[in-house]
C-alpha positions as CSV (number, residue, x, y, z in Angstrom):
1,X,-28.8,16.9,54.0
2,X,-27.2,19.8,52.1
3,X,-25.9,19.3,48.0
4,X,-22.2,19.6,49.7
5,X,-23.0,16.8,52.3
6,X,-24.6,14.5,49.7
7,X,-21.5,14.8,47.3
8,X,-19.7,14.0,50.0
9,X,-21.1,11.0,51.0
10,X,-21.4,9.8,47.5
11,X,-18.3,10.8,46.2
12,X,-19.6,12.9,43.1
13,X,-18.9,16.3,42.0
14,X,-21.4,19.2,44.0
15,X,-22.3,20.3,40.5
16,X,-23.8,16.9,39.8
17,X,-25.6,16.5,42.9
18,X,-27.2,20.0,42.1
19,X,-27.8,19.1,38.8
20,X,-29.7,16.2,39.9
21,X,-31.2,17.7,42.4
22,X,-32.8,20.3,40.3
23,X,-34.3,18.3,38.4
24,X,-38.2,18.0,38.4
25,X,-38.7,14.6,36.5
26,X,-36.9,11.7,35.6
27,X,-36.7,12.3,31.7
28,X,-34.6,15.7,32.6
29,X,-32.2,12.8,33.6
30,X,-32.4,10.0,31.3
31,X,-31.7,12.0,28.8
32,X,-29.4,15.0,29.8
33,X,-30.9,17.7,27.8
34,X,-30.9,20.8,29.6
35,X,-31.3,23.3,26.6
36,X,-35.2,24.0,26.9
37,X,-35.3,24.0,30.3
38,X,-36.4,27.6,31.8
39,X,-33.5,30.1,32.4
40,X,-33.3,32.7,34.7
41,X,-31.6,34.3,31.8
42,X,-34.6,33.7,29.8
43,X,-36.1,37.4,30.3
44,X,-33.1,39.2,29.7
45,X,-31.8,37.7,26.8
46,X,-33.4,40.3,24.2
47,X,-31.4,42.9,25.8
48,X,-28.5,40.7,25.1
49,X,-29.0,40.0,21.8
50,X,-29.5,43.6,20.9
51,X,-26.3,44.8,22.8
52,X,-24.5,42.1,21.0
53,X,-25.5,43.5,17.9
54,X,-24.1,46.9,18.7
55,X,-21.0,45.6,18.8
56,X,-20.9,45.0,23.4
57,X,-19.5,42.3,23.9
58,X,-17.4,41.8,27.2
59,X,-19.2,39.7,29.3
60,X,-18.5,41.3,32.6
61,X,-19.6,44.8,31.5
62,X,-22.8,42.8,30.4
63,X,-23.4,40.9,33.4
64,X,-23.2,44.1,35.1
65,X,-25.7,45.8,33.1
66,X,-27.9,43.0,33.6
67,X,-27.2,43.4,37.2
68,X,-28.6,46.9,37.1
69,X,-31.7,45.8,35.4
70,X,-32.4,43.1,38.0
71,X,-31.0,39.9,37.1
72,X,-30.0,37.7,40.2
73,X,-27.7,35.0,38.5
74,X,-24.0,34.6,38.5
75,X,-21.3,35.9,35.9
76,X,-20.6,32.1,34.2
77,X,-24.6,32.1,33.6
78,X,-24.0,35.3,31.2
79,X,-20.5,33.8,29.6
80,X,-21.4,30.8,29.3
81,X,-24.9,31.8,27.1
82,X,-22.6,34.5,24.8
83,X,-20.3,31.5,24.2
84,X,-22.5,30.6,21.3
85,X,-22.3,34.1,20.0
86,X,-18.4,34.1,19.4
87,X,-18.6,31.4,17.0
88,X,-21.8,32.7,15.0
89,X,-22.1,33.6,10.9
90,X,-22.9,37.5,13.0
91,X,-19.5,37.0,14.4
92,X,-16.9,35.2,12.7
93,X,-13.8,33.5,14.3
94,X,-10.6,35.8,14.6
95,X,-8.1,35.1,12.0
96,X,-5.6,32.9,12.6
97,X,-2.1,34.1,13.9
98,X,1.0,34.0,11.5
99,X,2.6,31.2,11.4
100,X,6.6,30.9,12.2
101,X,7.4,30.4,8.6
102,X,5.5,33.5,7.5
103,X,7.3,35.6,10.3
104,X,10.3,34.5,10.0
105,X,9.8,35.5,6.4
106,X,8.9,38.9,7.6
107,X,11.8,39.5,9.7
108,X,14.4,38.0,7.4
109,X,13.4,40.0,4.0
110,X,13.9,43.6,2.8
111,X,10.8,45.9,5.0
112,X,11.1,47.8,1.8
113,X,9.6,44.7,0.1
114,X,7.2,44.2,2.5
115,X,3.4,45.1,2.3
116,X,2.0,47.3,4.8
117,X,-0.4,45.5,6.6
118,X,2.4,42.4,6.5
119,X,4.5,45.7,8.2
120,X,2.1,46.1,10.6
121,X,1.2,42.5,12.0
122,X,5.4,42.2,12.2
123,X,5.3,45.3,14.4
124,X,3.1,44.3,16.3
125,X,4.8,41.0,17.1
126,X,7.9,42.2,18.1
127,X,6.0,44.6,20.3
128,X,4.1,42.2,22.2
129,X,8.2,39.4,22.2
130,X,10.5,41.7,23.5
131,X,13.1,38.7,23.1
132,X,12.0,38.6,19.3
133,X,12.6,41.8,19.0
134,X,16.2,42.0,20.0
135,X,16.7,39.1,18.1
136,X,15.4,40.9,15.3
137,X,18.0,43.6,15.4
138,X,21.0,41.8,15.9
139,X,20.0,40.0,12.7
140,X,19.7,43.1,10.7
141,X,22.7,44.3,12.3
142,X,24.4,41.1,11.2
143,X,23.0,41.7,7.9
144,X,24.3,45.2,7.2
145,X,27.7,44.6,8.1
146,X,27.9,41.5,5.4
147,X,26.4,43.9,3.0
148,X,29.3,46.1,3.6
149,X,31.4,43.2,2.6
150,X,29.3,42.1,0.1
151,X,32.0,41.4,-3.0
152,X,34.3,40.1,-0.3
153,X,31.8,37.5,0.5
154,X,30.8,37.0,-3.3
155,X,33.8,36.8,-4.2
156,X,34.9,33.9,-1.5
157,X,31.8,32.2,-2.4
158,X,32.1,31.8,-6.2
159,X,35.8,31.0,-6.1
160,X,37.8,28.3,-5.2
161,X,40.7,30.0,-3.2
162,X,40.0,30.6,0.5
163,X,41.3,31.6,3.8
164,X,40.8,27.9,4.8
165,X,44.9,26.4,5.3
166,X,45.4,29.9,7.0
167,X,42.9,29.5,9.5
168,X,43.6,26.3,10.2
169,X,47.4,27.0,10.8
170,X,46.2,30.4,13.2
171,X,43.9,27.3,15.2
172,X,47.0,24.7,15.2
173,X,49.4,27.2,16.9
174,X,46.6,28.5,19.0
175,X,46.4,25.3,20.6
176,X,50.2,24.9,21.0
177,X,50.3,27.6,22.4
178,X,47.4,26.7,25.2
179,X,49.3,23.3,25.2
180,X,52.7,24.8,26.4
181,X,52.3,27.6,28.4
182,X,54.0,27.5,31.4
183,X,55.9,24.7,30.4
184,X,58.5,25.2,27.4
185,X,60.2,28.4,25.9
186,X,59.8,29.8,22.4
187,X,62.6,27.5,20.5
188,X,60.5,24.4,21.6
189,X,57.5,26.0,20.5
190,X,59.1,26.7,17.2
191,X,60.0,23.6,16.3
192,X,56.6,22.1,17.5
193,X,55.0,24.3,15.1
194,X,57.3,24.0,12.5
195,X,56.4,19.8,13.2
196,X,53.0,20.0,13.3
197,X,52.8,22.0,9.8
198,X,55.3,19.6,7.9
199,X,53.3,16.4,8.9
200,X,49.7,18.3,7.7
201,X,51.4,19.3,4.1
202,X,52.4,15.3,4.1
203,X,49.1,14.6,4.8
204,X,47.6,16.5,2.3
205,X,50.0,15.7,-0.6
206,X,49.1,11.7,0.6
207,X,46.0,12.7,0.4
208,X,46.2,14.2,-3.4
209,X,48.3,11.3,-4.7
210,X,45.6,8.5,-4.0
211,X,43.3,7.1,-6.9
């Protein structure tokens, strides 16, 4: 019977059946190591190591030189061996990526006070997050225009008079207004306003007189 047959018929993987089936004794089973076990790769991997060490290291463009020099395996057979490479002292892991706090950071402080390498990862970023990046200028367009009003805003902020009572008259006839249209003329609406702002400075000197 075939490997795909077999796995069929008892219900395991085809890369288990070939695995067993490959295998010349029973200790190759019993103890499932595989690592000194002959490779087709076996006579080819000097020529790995050394275009590893010149800095080649795509695996396709490897398994294709292989390919010219002979070798009969498959792609995974050459990926899966330079797997141990990526993680070698000769090859350190790639840095991490920034985290949100340290971008948002980024995006959020002065460029002038930025370094240029932290200038250059952020550009990068916004490159690769189109949606960042817009996002990005409508908060420094945001920002600009509040630096315009900066003493305005300084000014409302470290005082204790506000635009507060007005805004909240502007929203109560606002809504008045939504509530009666179509439905009343203006001397109605008059007094309705004129209502609702009597009751809310009752409220608040009720408010001022408790304990």
């Amino acid at each position: 019977m075939g490997l795909r047959a077999v796995a069929r018929r008892l219900e395991l993987s085809r890369n288990t059946v070939r695995r067993y089936a490959r295998a010349g004794t029973w200790e190759e089973l019993a103890t499932g190591r595989w690592k000194n076990l002959p490779s087709i790769l076996d006579p080819y991997k000097p020529y790995l190591h050394q275009r590893w060490r010149e800095g080649h290291t795509v695996a396709v463009r490897l398994h294709a030189e292989l390919r010219e020099r002979g070798f009969t395996g498959s792609y995974p057979v050459v990926r899966n061996y330079l797997q141990r490479f990526r993680r070698s002292p000769d090859d350190p892991a790639p840095p991490r990526p920034p985290g949100i706090r340290k971008v948002t950071g980024w995006i959020t402080r002065n460029p002038q006070n930025l370094r240029e390498e932290d200038q250059r990862k952020l550009k990068e970023i916004l490159a690769r997050w189109p949606e960042l990046n817009a996002a990005t200028g409508l908060l420094r367009s945001f920002a600009d225009g509040l630096m315009k009003d900066f003493d305005a805003i300084a000014l409302g902020l470290s005082t204790e008079w506000n635009s507060g009572c007005v805004e909240g008259r502007v929203t109560d006839i606002k809504l008045l207004k939504r509530q009666m249209a179509g439905r009343a003329r203006h001397p109605l609406l008059r007094r309705r306003v004129l209502l609702v702002a009597a009751d809310r400075r009752q409220h608040r000197v009720t408010e001022m007189m408790r304990p």
